[in-house]
C-alpha positions as CSV (number, residue, x, y, z in Angstrom):
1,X,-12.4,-52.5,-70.7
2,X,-11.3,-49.3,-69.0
3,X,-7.3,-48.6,-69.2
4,X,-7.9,-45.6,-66.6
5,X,-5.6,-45.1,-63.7
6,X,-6.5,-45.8,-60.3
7,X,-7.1,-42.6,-58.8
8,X,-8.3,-43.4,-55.3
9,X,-6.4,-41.3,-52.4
10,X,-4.4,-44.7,-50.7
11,X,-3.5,-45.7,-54.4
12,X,-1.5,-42.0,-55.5
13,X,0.0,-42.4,-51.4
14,X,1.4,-46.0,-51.8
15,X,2.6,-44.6,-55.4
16,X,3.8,-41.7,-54.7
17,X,7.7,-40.8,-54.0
18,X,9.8,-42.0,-50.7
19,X,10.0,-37.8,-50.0
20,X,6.2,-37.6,-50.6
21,X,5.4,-40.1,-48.5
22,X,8.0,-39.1,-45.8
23,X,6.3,-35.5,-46.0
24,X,2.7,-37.2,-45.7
25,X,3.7,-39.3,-42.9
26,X,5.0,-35.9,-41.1
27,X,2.0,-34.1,-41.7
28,X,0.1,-37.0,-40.1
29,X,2.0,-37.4,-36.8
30,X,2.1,-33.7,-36.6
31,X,-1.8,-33.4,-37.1
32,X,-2.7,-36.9,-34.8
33,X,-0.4,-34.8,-32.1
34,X,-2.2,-31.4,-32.5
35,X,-5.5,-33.2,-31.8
36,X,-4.0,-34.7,-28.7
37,X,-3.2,-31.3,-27.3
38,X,-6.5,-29.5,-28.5
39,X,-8.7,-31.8,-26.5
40,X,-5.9,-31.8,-23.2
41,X,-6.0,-27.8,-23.4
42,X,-9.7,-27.8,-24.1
43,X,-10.1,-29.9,-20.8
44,X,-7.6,-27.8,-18.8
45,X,-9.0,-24.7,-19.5
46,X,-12.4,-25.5,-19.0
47,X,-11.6,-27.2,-15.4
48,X,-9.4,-23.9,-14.9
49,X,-12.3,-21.6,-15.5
50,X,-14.2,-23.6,-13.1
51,X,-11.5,-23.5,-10.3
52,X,-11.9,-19.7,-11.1
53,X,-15.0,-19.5,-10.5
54,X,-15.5,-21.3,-7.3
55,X,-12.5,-19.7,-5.8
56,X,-14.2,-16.1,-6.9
57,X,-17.2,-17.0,-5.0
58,X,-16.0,-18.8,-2.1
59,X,-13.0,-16.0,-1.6
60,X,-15.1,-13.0,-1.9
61,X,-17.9,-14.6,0.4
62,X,-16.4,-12.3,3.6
63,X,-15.5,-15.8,5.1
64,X,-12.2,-15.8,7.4
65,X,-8.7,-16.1,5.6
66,X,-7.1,-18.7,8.3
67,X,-10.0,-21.2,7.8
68,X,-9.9,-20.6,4.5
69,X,-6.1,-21.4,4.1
70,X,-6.5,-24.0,6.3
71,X,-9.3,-25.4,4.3
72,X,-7.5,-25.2,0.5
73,X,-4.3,-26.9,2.7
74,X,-6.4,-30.1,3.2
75,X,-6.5,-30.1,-1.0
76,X,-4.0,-32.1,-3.1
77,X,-3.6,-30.1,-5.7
78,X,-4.0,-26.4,-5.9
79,X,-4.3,-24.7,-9.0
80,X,-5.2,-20.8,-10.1
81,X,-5.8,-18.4,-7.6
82,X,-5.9,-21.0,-4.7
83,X,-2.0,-21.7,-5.4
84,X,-1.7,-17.8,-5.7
85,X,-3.2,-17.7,-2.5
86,X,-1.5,-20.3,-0.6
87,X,1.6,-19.2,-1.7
88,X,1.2,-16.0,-0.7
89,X,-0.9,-16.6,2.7
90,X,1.9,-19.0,3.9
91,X,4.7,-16.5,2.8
92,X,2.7,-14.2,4.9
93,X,2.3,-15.7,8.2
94,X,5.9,-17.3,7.8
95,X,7.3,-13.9,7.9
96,X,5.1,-12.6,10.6
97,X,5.8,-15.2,13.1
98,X,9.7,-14.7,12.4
99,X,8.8,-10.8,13.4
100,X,9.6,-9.0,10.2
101,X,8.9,-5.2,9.7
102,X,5.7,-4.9,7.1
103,X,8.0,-3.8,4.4
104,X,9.8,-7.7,4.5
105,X,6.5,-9.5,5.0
106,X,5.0,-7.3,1.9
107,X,8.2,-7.9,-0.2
108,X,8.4,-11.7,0.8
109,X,4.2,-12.2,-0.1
110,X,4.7,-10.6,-3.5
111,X,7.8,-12.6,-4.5
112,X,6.0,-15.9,-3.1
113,X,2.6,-14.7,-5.6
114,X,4.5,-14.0,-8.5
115,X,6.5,-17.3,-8.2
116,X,3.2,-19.0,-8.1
117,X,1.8,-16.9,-10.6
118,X,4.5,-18.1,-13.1
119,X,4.1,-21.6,-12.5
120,X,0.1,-20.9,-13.3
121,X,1.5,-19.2,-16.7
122,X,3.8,-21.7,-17.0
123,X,1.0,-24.6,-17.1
124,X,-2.0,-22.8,-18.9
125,X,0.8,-21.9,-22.0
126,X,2.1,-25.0,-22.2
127,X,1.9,-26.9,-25.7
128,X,0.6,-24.0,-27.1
129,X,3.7,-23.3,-28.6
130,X,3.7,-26.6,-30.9
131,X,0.2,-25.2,-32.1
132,X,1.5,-22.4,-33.1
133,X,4.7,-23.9,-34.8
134,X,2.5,-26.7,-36.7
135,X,-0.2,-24.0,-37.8
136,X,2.7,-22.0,-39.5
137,X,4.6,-24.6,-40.7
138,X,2.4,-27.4,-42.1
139,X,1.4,-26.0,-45.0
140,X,5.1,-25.3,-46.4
141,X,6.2,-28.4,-45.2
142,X,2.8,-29.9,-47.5
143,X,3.7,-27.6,-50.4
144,X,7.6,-28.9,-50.2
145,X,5.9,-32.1,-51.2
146,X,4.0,-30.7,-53.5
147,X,6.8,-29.1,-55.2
148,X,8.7,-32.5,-55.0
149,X,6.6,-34.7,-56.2
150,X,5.4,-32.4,-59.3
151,X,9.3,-32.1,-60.1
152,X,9.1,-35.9,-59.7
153,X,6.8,-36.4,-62.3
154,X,7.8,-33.7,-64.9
155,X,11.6,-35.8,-64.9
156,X,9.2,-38.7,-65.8
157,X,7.2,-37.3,-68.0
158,X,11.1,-35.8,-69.8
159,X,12.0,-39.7,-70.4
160,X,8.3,-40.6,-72.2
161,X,7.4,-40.3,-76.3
162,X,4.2,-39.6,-75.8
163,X,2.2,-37.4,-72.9
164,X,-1.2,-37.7,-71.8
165,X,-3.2,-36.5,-69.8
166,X,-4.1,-40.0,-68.0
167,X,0.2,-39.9,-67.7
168,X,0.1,-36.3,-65.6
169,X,-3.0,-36.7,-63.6
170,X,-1.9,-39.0,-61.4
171,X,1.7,-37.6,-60.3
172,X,0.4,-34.1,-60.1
173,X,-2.5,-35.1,-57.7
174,X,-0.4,-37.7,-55.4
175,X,1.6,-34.1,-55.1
176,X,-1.4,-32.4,-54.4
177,X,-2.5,-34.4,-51.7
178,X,1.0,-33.0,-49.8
179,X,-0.5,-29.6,-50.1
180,X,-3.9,-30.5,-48.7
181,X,-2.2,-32.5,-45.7
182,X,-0.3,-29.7,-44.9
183,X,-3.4,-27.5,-44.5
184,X,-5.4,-30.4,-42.8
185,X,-2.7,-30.0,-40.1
186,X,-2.7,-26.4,-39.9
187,X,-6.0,-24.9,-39.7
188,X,-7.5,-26.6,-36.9
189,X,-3.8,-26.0,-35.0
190,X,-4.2,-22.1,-35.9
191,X,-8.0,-22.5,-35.0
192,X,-6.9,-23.8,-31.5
193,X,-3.8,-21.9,-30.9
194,X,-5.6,-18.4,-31.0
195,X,-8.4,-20.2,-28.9
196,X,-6.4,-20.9,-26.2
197,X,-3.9,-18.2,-26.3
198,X,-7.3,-15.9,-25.8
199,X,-8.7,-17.8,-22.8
200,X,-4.6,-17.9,-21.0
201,X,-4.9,-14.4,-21.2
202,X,-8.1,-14.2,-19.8
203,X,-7.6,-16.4,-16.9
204,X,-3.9,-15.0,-16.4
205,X,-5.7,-11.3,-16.0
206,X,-8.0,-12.7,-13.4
207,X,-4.8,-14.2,-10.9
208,X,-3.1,-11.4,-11.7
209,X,-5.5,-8.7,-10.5
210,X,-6.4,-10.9,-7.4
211,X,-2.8,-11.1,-6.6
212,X,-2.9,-7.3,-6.9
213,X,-6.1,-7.3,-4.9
214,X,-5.3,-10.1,-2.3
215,X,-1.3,-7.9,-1.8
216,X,-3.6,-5.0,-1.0
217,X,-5.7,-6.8,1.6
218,X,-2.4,-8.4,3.1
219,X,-1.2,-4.7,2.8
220,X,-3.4,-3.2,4.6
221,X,-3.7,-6.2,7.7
222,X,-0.1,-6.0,7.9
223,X,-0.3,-1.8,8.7
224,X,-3.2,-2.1,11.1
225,X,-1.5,-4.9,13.0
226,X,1.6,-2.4,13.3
């Protein structure tokens, strides 16, 4: 009859120290929480690209900017370049109807844009932050284990006669499986983080040069109407 130990993965866990366990335990929330944000950001960005697309298309189609403010108004919720737009659009008859000089209206619509244009950084970057943090972190927070739980089992190992290696294997993989948490947690956070910090700065280029674009059409309205 065999006298080997039980090796299986839930066996060296439910064995292993309270700090092992504690880092394990970590490492799991941390990882279950990444994959939360992965597939919220992964939806976001996608519908984001979309909204940028169909604005592109519609906006650039010649059509008429009051109907087409008018039109966006009607929608709940704005996001992207139609909440650049809005923002800005509204700023800018606002200020003409009060009578300001062009310099005032200009000033006003490119405060209102860059406001809006924060609150689109704001919202694309969000999360992305706890990525990052978990891709750097996770695998010193598993080796920490690691290192515990080996130090663990040497101090056993100190109080014993005899050493084998069917005594060591066990305490030096439930450490192990620490390390391997930790970089469970972290790759597919790193993975995801440069992912979506990539496609933020992609769609942050395109509102930021239609803002530019858009102030330039304002700019140029505002003058002739002068």
């Amino acid at each position: 009859m065999s006298n080997a130990p039980d090796m299986s993965i839930w066996h060296l866990i439910s064995h292993a120290s309270l700090i092992v366990q504690f880092v394990l335990l970590v490492l799991i929330a941390a990882s279950v929480y990444s994959w939360t944000i992965i597939f919220q950001r992964h939806a976001l960005y996608k519908t984001a690209t979309d909204h940028a697309d169909k604005f592109d298309e519609q906006f650039w189609s010649g059509g008429d900017l009051h109907a087409f403010y008018t039109q966006l108004n009607r929608q709940p919720d704005l996001q992207g370049q139609e909440n650049i737009f809005r923002s800005g659009f509204k700023e800018f008859l606002r200020l003409r109807e009060k009578g300001a000089d062009p310099d005032a209206v200009m000033q006003g619509l490119s405060r209102a844009m860059r406001i809006a244009l924060t609150q689109e950084q704001t919202r694309l970057e969000t999360s992305l932050s706890f990525l990052a943090s978990v891709g750097s972190t996770s695998p010193y927070i598993g080796l920490f284990g690691t290192v515990w739980g080996i130090m663990t089992s040497f101090i056993g190992l100190a109080k014993m006669q005899q050493a084998t290696l069917a005594v060591v294997a066990p305490g030096i993989a439930e450490a192990l499986i620490a390390t391997a948490m930790g970089l469970f947690a972290a790759i597919p956070a790193v993975l995801a983080y440069n992912r979506f910090a990539s496609t933020s700065d992609t769609l942050l280029t395109r509102y930021e040069s239609f803002a530019d674009e858009f102030t330039g059409i304002l700019h140029r309205e505002t003058h002739a109407r002068q």
